[in-house]
N, C-alpha and C positions, 0 to 999 in steps of 0.2 A: 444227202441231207441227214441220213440216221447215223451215218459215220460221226458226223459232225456233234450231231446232241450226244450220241455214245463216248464222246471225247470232252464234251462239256458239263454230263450230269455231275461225273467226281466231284470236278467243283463246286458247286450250286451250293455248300455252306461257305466257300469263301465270297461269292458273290451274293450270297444273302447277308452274311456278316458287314460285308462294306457297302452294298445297297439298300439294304433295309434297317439292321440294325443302326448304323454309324448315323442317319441324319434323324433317325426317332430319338435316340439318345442324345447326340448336340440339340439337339431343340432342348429336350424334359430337362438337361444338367447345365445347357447353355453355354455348352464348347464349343470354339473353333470348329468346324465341317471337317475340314483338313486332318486334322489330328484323327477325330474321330472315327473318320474313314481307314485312317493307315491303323487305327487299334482293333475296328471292327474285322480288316483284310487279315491280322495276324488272330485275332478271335477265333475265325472262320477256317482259319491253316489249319491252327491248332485243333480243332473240334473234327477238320476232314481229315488229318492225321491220327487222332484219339479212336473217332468212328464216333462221337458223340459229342455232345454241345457240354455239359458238366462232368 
């Protein structure tokens, strides 16, 4: 099991970017889910590749 989370924390801003950010933001701007998901997933790349959200 700790393999597993040690394999999964890296991620955790792409999966914050397309689970949390992407359906807060379609609701407040009232996009499509969909779209918002896939802009949240490359958000989330992009900030785990930077090392930071801005």
């Amino acid at each position: 099991m700790q393999n597993v989370i040690e394999r999964v924390m890296p991620w955790g801003p792409v999966f914050f970017g397309g689970l949390v950010f992407a359906p807060m933001w379609s609701a407040a701007l009232d996009i499509n889910l969909p779209a918002m998901i896939a802009l949240g997933l490359v958000w989330g790349y992009v900030a785990k590749v930077r090392g930071r959200w801005f």
